[in-house]
DSSP file (Angstrom, degrees, kcal/mol; ACC not computed):
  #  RESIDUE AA STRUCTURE BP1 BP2  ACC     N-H-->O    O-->H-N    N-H-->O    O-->H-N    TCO  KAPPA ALPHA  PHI   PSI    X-CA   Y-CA   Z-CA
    1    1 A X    >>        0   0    0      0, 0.0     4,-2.5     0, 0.0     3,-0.7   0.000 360.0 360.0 360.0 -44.0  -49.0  -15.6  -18.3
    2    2 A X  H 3>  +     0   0    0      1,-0.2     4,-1.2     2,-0.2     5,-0.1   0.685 360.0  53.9 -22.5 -48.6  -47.9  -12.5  -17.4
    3    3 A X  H 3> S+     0   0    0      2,-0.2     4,-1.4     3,-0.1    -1,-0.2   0.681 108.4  58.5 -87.6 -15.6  -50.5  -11.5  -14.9
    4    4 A X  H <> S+     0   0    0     -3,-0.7     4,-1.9     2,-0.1    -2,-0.2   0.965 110.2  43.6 -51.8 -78.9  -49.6  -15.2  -13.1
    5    5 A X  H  X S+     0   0    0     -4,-2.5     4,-1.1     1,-0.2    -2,-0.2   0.704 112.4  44.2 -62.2 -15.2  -46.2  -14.1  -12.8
    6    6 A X  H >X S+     0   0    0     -4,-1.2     3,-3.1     2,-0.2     4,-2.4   0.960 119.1  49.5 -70.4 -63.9  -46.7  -10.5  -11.5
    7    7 A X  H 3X S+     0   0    0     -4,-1.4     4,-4.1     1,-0.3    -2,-0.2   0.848 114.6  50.4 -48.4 -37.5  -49.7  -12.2   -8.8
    8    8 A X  H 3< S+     0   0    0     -4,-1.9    -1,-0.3     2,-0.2    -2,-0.2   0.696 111.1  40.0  14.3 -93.3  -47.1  -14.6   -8.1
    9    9 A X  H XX S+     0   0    0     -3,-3.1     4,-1.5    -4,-1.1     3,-1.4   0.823 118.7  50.2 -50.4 -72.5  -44.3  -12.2   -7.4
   10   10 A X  H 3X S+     0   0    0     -4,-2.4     4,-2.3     1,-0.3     5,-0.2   0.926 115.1  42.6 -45.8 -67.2  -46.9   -9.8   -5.4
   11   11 A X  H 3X S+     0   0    0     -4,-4.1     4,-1.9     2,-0.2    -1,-0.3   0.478 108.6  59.6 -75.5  -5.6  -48.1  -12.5   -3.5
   12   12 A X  H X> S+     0   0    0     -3,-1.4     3,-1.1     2,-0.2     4,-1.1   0.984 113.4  43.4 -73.2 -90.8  -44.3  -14.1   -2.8
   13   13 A X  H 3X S+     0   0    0     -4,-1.5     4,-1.3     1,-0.3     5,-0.2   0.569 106.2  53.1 -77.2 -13.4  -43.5  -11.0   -1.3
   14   14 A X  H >X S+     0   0    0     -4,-2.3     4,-2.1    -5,-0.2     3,-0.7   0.989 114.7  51.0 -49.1 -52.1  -46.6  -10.0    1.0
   15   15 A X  H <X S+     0   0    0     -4,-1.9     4,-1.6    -3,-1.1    -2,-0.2   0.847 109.6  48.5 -63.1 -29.7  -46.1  -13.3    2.3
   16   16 A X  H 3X S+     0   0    0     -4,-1.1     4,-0.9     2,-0.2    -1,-0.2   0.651 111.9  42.0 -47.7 -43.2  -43.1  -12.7    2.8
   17   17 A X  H XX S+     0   0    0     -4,-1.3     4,-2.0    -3,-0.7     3,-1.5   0.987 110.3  58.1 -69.4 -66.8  -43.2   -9.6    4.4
   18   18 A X  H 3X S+     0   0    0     -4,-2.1     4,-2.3     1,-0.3     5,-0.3   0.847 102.1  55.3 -39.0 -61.3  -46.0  -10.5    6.4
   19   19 A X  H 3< S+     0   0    0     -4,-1.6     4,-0.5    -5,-0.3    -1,-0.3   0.546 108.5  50.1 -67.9  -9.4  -43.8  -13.6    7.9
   20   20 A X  H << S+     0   0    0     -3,-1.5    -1,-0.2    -4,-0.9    -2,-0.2   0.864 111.1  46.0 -73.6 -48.7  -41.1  -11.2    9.0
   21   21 A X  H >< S+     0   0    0     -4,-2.0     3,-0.5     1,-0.2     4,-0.2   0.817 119.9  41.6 -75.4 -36.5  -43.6   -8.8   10.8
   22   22 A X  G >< S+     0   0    0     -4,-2.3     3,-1.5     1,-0.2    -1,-0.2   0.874 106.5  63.6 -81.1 -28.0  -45.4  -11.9   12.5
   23   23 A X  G 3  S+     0   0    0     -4,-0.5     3,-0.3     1,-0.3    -1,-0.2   0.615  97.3  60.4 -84.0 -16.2  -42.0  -13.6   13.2
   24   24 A X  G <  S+     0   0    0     -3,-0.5    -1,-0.3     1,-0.2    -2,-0.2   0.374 116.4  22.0 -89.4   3.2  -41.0  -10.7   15.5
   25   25 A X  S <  S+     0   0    0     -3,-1.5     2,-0.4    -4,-0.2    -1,-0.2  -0.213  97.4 106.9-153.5  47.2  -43.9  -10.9   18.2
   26   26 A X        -     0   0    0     -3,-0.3     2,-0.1     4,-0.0     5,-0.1  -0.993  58.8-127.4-126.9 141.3  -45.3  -14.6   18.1
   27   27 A X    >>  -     0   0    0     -2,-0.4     4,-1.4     1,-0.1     3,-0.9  -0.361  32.6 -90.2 -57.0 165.8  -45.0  -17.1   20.2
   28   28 A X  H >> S+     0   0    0      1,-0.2     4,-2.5     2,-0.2     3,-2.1   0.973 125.4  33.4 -17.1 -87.2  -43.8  -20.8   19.6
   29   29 A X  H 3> S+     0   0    0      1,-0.3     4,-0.9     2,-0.2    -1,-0.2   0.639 110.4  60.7 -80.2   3.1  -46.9  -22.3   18.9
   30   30 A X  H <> S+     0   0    0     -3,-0.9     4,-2.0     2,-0.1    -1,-0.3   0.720 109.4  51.7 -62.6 -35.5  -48.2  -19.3   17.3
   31   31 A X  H <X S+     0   0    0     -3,-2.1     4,-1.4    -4,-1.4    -2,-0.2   0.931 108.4  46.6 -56.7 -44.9  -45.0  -20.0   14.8
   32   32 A X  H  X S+     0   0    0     -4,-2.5     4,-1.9     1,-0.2    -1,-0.2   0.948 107.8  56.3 -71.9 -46.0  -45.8  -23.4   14.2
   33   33 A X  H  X S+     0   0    0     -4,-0.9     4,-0.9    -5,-0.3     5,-0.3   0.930 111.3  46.9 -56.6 -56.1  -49.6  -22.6   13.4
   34   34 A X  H  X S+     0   0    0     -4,-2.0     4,-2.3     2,-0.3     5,-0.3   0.776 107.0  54.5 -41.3 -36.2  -48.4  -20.2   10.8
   35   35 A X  H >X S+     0   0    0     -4,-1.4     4,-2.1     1,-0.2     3,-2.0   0.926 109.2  59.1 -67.3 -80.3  -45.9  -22.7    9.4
   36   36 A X  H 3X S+     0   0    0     -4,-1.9     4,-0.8     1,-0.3    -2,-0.3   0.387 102.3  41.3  50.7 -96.3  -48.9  -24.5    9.2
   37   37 A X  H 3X S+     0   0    0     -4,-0.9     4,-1.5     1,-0.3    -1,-0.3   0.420 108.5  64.2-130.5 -33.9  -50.8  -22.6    7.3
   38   38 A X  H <X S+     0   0    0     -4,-2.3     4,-3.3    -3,-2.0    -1,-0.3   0.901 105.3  45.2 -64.4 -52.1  -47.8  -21.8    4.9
   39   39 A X  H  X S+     0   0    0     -4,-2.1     4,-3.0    -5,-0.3    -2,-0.3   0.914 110.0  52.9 -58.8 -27.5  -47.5  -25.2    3.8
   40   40 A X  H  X S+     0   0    0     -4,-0.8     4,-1.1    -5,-0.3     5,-0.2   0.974 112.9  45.6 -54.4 -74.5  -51.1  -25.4    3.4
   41   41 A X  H  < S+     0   0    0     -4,-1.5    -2,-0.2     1,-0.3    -1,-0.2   0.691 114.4  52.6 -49.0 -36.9  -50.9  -22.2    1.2
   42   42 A X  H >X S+     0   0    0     -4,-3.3     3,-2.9     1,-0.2     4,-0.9   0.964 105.2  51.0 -52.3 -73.7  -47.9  -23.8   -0.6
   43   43 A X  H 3X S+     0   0    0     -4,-3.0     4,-2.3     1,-0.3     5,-0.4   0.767 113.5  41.8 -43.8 -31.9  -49.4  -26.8   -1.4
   44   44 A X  H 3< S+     0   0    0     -4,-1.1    -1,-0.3    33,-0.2    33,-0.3   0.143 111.5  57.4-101.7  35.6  -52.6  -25.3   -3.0
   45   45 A X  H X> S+     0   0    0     -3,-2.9     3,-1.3    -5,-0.2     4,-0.7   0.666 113.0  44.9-104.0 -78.0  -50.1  -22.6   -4.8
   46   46 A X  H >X S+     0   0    0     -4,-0.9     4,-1.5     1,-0.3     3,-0.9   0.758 114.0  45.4 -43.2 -58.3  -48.4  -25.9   -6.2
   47   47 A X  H 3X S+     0   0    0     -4,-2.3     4,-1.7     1,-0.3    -1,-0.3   0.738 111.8  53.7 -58.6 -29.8  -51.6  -27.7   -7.2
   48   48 A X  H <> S+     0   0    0     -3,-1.3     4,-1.4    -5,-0.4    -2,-0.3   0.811 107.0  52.2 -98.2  -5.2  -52.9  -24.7   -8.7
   49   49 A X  H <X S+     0   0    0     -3,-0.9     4,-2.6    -4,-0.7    -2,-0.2   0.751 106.5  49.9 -92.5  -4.4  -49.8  -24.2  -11.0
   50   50 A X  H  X S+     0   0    0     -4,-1.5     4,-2.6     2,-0.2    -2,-0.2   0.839 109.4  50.7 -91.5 -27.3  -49.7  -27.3  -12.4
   51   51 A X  H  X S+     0   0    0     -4,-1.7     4,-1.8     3,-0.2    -2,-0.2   0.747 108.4  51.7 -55.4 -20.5  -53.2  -26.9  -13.2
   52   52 A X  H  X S+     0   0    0     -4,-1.4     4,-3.4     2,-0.2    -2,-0.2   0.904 110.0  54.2 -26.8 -68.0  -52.0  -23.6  -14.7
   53   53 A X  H  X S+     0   0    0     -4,-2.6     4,-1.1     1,-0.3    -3,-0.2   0.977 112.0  42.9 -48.2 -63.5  -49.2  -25.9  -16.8
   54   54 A X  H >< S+     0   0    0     -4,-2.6     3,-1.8     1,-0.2    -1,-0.3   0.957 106.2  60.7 -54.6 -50.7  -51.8  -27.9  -18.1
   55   55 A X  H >< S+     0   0    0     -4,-1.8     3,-2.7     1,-0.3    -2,-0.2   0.842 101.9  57.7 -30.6 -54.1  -54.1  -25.1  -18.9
   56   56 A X  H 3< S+     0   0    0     -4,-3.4    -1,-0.3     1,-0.2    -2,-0.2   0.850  93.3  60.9 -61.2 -32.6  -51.6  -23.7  -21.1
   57   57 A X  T << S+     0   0    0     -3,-1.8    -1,-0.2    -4,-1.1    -2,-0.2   0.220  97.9 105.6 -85.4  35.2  -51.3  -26.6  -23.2
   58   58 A X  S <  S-     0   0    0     -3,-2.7     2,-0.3     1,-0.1    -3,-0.0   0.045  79.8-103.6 -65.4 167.1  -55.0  -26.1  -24.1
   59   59 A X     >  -     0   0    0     -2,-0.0     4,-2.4     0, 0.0     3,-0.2  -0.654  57.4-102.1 -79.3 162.9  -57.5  -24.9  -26.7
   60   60 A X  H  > S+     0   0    0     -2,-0.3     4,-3.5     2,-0.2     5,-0.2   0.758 120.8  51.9 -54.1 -42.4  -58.6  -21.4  -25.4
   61   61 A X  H  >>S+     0   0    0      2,-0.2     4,-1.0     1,-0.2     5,-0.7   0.854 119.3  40.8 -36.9 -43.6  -62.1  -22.5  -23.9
   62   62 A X  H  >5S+     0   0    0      1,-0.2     4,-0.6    -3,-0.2     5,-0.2   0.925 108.5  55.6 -88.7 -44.2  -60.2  -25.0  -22.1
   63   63 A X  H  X5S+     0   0    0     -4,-2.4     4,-2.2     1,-0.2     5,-0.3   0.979 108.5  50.0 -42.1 -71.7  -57.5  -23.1  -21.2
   64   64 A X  H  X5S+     0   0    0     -4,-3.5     4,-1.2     1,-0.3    -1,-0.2   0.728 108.9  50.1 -50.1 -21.0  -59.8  -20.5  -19.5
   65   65 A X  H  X5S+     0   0    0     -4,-1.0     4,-2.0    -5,-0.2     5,-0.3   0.680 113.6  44.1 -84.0 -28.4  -61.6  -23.0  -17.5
   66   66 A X  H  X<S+     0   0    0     -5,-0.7     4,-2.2    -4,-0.6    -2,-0.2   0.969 108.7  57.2 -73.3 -26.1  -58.5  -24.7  -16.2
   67   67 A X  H  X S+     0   0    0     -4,-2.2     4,-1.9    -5,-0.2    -1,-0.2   0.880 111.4  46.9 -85.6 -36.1  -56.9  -21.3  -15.5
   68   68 A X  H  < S+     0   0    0     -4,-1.2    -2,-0.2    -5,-0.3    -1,-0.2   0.794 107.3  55.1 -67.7 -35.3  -60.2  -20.6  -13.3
   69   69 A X  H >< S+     0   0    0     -4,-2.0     3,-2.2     2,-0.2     4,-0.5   0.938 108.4  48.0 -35.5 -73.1  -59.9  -23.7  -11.8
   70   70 A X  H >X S+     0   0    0     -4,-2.2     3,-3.1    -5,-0.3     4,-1.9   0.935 105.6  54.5 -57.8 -61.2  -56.5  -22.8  -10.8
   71   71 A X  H 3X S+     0   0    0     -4,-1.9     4,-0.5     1,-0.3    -1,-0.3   0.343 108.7  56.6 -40.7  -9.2  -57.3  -19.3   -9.4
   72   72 A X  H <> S+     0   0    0     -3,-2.2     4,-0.6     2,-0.1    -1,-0.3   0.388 105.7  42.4 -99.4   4.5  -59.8  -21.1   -7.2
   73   73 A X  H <> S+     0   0    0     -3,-3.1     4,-0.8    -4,-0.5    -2,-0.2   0.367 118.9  47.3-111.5  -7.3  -57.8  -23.6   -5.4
   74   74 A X  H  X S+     0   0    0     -4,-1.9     4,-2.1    -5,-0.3     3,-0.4   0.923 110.9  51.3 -83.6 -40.8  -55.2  -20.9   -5.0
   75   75 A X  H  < S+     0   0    0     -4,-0.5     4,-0.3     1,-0.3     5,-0.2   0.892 118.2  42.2 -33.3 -50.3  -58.1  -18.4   -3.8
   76   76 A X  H  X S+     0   0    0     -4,-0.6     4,-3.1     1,-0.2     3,-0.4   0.860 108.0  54.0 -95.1 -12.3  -59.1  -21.2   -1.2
   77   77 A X  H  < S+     0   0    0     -4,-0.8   -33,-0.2    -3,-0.4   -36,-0.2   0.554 117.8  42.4 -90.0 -10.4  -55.7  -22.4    0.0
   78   78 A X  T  < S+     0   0    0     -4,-2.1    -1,-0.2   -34,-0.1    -2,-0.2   0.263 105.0  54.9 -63.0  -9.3  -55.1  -18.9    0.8
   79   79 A X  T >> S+     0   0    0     -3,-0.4     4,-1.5    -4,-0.3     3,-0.8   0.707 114.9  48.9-117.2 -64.1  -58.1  -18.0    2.2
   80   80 A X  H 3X S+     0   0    0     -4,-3.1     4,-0.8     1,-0.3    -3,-0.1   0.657 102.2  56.9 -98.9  30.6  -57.4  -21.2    4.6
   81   81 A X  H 34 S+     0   0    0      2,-0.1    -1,-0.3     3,-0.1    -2,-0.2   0.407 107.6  50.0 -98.3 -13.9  -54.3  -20.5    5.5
   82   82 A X  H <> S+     0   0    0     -3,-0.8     4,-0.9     2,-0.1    -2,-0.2   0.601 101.9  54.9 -70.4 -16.0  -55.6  -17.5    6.6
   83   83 A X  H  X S+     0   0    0     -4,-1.5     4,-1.5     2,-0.2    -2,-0.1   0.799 110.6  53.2 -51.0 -73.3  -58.4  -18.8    8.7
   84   84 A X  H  X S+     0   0    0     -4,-0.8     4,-1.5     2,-0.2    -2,-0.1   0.613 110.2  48.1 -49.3 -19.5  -55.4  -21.0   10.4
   85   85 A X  H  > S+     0   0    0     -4,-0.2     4,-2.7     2,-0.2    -2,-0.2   0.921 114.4  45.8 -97.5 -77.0  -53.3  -17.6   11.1
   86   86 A X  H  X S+     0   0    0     -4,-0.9     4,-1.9     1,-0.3    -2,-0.2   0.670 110.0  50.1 -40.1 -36.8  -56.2  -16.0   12.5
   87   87 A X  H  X S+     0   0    0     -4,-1.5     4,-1.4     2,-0.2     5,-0.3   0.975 115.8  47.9 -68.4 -67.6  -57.3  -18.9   14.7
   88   88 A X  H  < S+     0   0    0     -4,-1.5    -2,-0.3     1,-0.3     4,-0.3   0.743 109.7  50.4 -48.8 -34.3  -53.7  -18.9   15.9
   89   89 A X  H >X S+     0   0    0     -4,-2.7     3,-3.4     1,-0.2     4,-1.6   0.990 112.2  47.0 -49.8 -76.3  -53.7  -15.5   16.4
   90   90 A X  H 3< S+     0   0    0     -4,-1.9    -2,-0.2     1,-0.3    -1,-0.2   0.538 108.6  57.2 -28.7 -35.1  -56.8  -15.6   18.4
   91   91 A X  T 3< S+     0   0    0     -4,-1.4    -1,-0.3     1,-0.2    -2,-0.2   0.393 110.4  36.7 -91.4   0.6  -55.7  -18.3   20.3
   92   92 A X  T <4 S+     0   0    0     -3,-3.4    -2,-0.2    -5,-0.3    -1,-0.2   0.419 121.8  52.6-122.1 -10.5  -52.5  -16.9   21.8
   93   93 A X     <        0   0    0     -4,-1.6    -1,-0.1    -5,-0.2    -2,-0.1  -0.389 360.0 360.0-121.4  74.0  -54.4  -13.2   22.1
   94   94 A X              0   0    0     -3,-0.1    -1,-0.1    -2,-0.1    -4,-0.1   0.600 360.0 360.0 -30.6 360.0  -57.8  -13.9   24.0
């Protein structure tokens, strides 16, 4: 539970960070694609802690599978919300 909240944390403030740096050189519709692509990244943040939630109230087998489960829909709802940044990126810098 621990190592949730630290990855969490970490990943709160890269994304953070990250949206600061980007938020100073983008255009408009660079923005939006990035907004985008944070709500995507929310939503499968959200979906993967309530599989988290449940996980906890597991036996341990079950627990572990659910917690792997979770760490892949956050893995891929990062992973395309990065895809989306990048497009957008690409698309406002030929």
């Amino acid at each position: 539970m621990m190592k949730n909240i630290f990855a969490k944390t970490a990943m709160l403030t890269s994304a953070t960070a990250l949206g600061l740096a980007l938020s100073a050189c983008d255009s408009g519709a660079e923005n939006a694609a990035e907004n985008q692509a944070d709500a995507v990244e929310s939503a499968s943040d959200a979906a993967a802690d309530a599989i988290d939630d449940q996980a906890d109230r597991m036996n341990s087998a079950s627990e572990a599978a659910a917690e792997a489960t979770a760490d892949a829909v956050r893995d891929a709802g990062e992973a395309k919300a990065d895809a989306m940044e990048s497009a957008a990126t690409d698309k406002m810098n030929p």
